[in-house]
SELO-967638 format. One record per residue (C-alpha): x, y, z; residue in three letters. Coordinates in steps of 0.2 Angstrom, whole numbers, padded with zeros to 4 digits, always signed. Example, Ala and Ser with C-alpha at 12.3 -4.5 7.8 and 13.67 -1.06 7.14 Angstrom:
+0062-0022+0039ala +0068-0005+0036ser 
***
This chain:
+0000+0000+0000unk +0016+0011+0001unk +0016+0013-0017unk -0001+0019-0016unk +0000+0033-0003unk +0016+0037-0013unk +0008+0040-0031unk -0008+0049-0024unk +0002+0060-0014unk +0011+0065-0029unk -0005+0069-0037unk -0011+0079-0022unk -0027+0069-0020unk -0034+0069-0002unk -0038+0057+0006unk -0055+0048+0012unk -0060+0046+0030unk -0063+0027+0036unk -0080+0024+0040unk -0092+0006+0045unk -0106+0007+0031unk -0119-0008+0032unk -0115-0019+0018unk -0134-0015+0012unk -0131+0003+0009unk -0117+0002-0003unk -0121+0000-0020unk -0110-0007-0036unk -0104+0003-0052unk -0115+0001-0066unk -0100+0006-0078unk -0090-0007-0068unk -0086-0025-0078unk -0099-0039-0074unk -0091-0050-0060unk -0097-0068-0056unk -0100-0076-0042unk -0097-0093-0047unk -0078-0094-0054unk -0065-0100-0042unk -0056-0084-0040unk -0070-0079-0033unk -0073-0091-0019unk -0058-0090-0014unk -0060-0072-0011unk -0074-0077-0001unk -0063-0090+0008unk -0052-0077+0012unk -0064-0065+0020unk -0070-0080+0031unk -0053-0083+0037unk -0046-0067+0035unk -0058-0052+0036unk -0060-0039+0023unk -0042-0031+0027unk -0042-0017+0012unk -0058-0006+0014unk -0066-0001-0004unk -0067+0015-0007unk -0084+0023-0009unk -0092+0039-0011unk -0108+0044-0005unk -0125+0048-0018unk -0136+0058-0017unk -0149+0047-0009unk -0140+0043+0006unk -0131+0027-0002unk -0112+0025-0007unk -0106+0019-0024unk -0090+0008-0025unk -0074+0016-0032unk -0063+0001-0029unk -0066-0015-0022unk -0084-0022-0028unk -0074-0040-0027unk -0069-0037-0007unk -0088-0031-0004unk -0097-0044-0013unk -0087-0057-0005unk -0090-0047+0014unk -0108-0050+0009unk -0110-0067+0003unk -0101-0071+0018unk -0117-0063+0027unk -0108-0049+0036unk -0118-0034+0040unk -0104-0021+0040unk -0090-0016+0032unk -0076-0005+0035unk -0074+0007+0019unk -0063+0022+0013unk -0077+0035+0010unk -0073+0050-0003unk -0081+0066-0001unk -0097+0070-0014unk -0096+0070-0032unk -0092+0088-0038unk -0080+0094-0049unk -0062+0092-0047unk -0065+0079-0030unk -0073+0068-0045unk -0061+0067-0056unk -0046+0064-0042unk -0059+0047-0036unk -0056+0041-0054unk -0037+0044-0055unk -0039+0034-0037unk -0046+0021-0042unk -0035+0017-0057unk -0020+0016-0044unk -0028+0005-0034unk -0034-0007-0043unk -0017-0009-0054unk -0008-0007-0036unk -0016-0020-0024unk -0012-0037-0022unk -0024-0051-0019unk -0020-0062-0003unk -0016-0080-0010unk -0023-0097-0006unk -0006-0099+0005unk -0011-0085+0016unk -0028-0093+0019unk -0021-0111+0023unk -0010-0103+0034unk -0023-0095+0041unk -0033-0110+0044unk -0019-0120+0050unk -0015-0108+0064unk -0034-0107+0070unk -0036-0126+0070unk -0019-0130+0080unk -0023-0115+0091unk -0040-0123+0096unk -0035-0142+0090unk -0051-0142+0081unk -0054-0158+0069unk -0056-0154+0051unk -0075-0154+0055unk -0075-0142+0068unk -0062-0131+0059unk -0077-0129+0043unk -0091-0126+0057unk -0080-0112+0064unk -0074-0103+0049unk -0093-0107+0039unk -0083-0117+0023unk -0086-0134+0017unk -0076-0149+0026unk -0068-0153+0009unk -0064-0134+0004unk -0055-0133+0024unk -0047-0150+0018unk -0039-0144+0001unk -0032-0128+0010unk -0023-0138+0021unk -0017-0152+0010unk -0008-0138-0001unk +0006-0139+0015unk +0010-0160+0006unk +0020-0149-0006unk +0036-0146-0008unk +0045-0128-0004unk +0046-0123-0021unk +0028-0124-0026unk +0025-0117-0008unk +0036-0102-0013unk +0024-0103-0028unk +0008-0102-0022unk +0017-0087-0011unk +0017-0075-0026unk +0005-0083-0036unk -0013-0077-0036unk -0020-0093-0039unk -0039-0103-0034unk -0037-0115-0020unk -0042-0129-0034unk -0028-0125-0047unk -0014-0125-0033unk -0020-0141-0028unk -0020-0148-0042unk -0002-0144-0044unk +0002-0150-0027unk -0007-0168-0034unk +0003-0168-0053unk +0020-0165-0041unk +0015-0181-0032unk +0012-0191-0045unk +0026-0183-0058unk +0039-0178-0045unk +0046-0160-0041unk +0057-0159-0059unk +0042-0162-0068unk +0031-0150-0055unk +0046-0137-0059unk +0042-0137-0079unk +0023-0135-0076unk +0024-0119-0065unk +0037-0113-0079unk +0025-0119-0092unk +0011-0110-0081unk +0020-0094-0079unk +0020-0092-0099unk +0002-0096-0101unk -0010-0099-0087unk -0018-0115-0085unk -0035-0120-0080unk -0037-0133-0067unk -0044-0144-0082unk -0029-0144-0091unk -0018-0146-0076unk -0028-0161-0071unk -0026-0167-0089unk -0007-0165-0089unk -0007-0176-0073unk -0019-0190-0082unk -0008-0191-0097unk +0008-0194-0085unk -0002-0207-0076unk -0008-0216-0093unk +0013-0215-0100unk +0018-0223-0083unk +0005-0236-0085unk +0008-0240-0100unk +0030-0240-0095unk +0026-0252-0081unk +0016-0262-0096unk +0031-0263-0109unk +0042-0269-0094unk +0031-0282-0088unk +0030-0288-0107unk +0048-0287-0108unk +0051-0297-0093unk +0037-0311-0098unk +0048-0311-0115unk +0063-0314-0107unk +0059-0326-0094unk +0065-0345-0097unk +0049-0359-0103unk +0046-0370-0088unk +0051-0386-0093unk +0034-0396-0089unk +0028-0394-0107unk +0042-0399-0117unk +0042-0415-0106unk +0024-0420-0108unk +0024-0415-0126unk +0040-0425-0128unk +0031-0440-0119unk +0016-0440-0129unk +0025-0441-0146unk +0036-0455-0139unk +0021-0466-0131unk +0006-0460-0128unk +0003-0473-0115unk +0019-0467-0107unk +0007-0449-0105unk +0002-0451-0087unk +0016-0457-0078unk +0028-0443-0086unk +0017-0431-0080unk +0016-0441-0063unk +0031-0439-0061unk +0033-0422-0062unk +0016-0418-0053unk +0023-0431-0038unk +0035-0416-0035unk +0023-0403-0031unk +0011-0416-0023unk -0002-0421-0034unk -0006-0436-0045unk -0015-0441-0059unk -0029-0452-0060unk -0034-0463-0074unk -0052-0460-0079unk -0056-0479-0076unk -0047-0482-0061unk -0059-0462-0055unk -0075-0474-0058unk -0072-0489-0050unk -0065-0481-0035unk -0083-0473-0035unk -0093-0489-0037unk 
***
């Protein structure tokens, strides 16, 4: 946030006065880009604000009619009320007129190329701290924080990985769900591998599909190694020599058939018996 005090200083903008707003009163943009709800980035703002808190206000500036339109950080306030909070801390700007407008647009433009999204990391960590502080179980750990049990359990499994994707996930603004699924293709491909993926990554994003994928084809190529080696290993191994000697029998005497296999059954502690010999033993 330095950077940010810095540069609207420079531009001699003043600044807001901090104020609790009820969630209920402030109202979004209109010129502002459609934001969903659904996506993964989004939850794990949400998540974050669970575990967390909201700690960058928006910025806001009060209309006319008593309500206060976002200037930065409709994100942070959507989250804050899907999370069911009631209030909210916010940056408020003086009334629209003039010159204070136009210093709100500059503000917003530095701060929303200035601020950094807390990532999946900071949450787990979050998590973890609260769960060994109160040795909850993984059940009462979601109760407390109001997340799914399987949503707790993913943030915590990130901590399976190894340092470098930890240092990773660190810098990286990634969803819960992609960074875990880089924690699960390290597991199964090893940390070299993990290594080219993030690099791979860091040119051009991935979905979570495509990771998943990427882990499912190295999976299949493994498989089908373990395959080719058992194959190889079959090829190689010696005939046992049972065959040759009962085929070698029969083409000598067929009446000679049984007992050569007798006597190499006798070894292993089994016997033939003659189909005749099988019915008068059970008359």
């Amino acid at each position: 946030m330095k950077k940010s005090v810095e540069s609207l200083t420079e531009k001699k903008i003043s600044f807001p006065v901090q104020q609790t707003l009820a969630v209920s009163d402030i109202v979004r943009d209109p010129a502002n880009r459609a934001i969903s709800e659904q996506d993964e980035d989004f939850m794990t703002l949400v998540d974050s604000v669970r575990v967390l808190g909201v700690l960058q206000p928006p910025h806001v500036h009060k209309l006319e009619d008593g309500t206060y339109m976002l200037i930065d950080g409709e994100r942070r306030w959507r989250a804050a009320r899907a999370t069911g909070r009631a209030e909210i801390s916010c940056l408020v700007w003086s009334d629209a007129n003039g010159e204070d407008e136009k210093k709100r647009v500059v503000a917003g433009l530095v701060l929303n190329q200035e601020r950094k999204a807390h990532s999946c990391l900071h949450i787990a960590r979050r998590l973890r701290d609260i769960r060994n502080a109160y040795d909850f179980t993984g059940e009462e750990l979601a109760e407390h924080v109001g997340m799914p049990v399987d949503r707790v359990k993913t943030y915590l499994a990130l901590f399976a990985a190894s340092d470098f994707l930890l240092n990773f996930f660190e810098e990286a603004d990634l969803p819960v769900k992609v960074a875990a699924e880089f924690m699960r293709y390290e597991k199964t491909a090893k940390e070299a591998k993990a290594r080219q993926l993030v690099e791979r990554f860091k040119k051009s994003p991935m979905s979570r599909h495509e990771i998943v994928a990427c882990r499912k084809r190295f999976e299949e190529a493994k498989e089908d190694q373990k395959e080719e080696k058992a194959a190889v290993v079959e090829a190689s191994a010696p005939a046992h020599p049972l065959p040759a000697k009962v085929k070698a029998a029969i083409l000598r005497d067929r009446t000679r058939m049984i007992p050569a296999l007798n006597d190499e059954l006798r070894s292993i502690g089994f016997e033939l018996v003659p189909v005749d010999q099988r019915q008068s033993a059970s008359v």
